[in-house]
N, C-alpha and C positions, 0 to 999 in steps of 0.2 A: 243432423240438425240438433241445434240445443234445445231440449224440454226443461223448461226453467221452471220451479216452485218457487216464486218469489219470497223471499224472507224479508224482504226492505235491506237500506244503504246500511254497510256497514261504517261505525263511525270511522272516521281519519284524524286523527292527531295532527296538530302542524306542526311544521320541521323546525324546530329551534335551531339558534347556531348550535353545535356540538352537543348535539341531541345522537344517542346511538341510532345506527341503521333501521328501518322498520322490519320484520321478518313477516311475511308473506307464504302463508301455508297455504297449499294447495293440494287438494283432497278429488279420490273420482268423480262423486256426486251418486247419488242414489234416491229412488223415487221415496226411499224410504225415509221417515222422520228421524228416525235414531242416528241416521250415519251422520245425518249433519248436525248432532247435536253432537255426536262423539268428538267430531272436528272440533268444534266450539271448547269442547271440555279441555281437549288437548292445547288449545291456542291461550284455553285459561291456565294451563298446567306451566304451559312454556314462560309465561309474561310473570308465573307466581316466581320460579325459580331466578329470573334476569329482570327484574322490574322498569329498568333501563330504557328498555326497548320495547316500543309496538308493537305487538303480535297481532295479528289479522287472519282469519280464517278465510276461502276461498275455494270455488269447486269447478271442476271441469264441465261437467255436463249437472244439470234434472236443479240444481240449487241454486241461489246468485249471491254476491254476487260473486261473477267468474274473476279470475286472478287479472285480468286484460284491463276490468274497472277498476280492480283495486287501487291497483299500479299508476293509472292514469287518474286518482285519483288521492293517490300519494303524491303524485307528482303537484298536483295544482294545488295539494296543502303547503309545499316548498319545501318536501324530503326530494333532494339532489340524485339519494343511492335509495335500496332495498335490496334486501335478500330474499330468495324465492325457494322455498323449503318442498319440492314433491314428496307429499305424504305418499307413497308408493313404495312396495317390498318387492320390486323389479322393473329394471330398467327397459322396458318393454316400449309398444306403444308410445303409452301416452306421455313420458318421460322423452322419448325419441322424436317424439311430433307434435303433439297438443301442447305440450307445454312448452317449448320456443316457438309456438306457434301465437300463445298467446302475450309472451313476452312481444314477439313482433307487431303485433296489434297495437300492445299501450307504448311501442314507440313510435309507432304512424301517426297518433292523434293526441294531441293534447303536450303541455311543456315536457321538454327532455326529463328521461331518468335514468341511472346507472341501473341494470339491474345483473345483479349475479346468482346464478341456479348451486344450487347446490347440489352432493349426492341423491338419489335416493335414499330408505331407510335400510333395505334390503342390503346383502352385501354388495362391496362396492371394491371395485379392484379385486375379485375373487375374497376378499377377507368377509368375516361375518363376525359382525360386533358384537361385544361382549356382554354389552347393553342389550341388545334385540335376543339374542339367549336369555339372558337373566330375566327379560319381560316376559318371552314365553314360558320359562319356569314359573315367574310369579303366578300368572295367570293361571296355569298348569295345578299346580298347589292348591292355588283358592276354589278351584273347583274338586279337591279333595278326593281326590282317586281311589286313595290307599296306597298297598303296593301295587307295583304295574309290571309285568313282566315283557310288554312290547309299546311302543308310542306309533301313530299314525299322525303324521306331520298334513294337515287338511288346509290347500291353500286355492283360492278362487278357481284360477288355472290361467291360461295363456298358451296359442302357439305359438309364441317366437321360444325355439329350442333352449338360446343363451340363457333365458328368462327363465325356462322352467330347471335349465342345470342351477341357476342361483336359489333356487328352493329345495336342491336337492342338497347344496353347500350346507344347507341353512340345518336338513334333514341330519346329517352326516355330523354336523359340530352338536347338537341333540343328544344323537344317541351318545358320541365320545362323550359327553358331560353328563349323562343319567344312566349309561353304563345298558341300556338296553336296545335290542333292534329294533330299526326306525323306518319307517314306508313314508312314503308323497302318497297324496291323492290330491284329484282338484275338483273342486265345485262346476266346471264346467269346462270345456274344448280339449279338452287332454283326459286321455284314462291314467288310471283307473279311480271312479270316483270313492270317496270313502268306506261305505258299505265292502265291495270286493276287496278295499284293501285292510278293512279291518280282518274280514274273512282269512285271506291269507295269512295273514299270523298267527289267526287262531288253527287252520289248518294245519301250521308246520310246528305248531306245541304251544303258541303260546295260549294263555289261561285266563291273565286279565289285562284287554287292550286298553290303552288311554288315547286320545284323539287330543292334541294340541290344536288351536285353530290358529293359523297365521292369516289375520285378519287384522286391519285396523279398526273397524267398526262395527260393529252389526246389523242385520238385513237381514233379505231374503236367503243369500247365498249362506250365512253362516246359521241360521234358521235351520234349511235345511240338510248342511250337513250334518248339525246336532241329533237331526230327528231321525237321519237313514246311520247314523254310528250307533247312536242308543238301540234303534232296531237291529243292528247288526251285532249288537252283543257288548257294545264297550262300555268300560265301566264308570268313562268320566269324559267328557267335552269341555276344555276351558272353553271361558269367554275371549270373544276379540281383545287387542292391548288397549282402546280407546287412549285412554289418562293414564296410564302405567308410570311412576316416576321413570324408569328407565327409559319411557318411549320421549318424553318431554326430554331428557337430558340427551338423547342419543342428537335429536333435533338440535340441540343448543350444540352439539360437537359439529354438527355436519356446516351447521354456522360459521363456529372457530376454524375449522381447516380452511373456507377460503378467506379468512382473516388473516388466517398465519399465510395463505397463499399471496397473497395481497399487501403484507407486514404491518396490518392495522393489529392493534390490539384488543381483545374481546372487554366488552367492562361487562361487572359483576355485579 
């Protein structure tokens, strides 16, 4: 069942002729206030780069409104298309169900609309983009480690297997690009969580662990993984990507590919 925190409508631009697509981010939702403001941040980050185009924030569960209103609510502005961006770092769940889930909603009610899904952010087709590296570095960096002699890659968790090997892609392009050995942990359904896995690198030599968080936003989950790493001994916890420029631009590509899929042209 959806636990809503109401935030009020958000607004709808109407569809001019040859007005770009609207982009429609959709985010998990959290009871938490910050994750949906991260959303927000991010949807301001996206519209600052492409000013063109709508951006619209949206959440699955605990925030509103859900991407199902959005949509059908694009639609009765008289945007025709929209794109549907899953803020999501694996094709899991909610990416596999919820979210054509709620695309089939906002076409059962209310005037037609085209809508097209995009990748998730995570890697996609086994690749791991260049961009989602570069943002955990940033991130990495601004929480100032020092030198780091091991990284612990800390991501929510998930049982679907495929979902957890893509964060292990993620782990593995990491280490290749900082030159240091790299562990998974996850905030919940899968071991091992960050604590054991910082331990273990300190057990097999190394000296000073750093903890990346592959998070889009902050909450309870990366709360506390911050708090069982820092007790575990590591020397630094970035924060989530929220507004990262990398995270916004990675967004605006996952746009452009089914643009170029489609043979529309992106405008700038």
């Amino acid at each position: 069942m959806r636990t809503a925190r109401l935030t009020g409508p958000t607004p709808v631009p109407p569809g001019p002729s040859g007005a770009a697509d609207p982009v429609v981010l959709v985010a998990h939702g959290s009871r938490d206030p910050r994750a949906a403001e991260a959303t927000r941040a991010l949807a301001r980050a996206v519209s600052a780069v492409r000013p063109g185009a709508p951006v619209l924030a949206s959440w699955l569960d605990h925030t509103e409104p859900g991407p199902a209103t959005v949509l059908r609510d694009l639609a009765a502005a008289g945007h025709p298309r929209a794109v549907l961006v899953p803020l999501l770092l694996t094709a899991a769940y909610h990416r596999r169900v919820d979210v054509p889930a709620a695309v089939a909603a906002a076409r059962e009610a209310g005037p037609p609309i085209a809508v097209r899904v995009t990748d998730v952010l995570g890697p996609a087709d086994g690749e791991v983009d260049a961009g989602l590296l570069a943002g955990l570095r940033r991130r990495l960096t601004e929480a100032e480690p020092g030198r780091f002699d091991a990284l612990v890659l800390a991501a929510a968790g998930t049982r679907d297997a495929r979902a957890r090997g893509s964060v292990g892609r993620v782990a593995a392009a990491l280490a290749a690009r900082l030159g240091v050995p790299t562990r998974v942990s996850y905030a919940s359904a899968a071991p091992p969580e960050v604590a054991a896995a910082v331990a273990r690198l300190r057990d097999r030599g190394a000296r000073r662990v750093a903890v990346s968080a592959y998070f889009l936003a902050p909450g309870l989950f990366h709360d506390a993984v911050a708090a069982s790493a820092r007790g575990a001994g590591a020397v630094a916890v970035s924060a989530p990507l929220t507004d990262a420029p990398e995270l916004a631009d990675l967004v605006l590509r996952r746009v452009d590919a089914l643009g170029r899929v489609a043979g529309l042209t992106p405008r700038s």
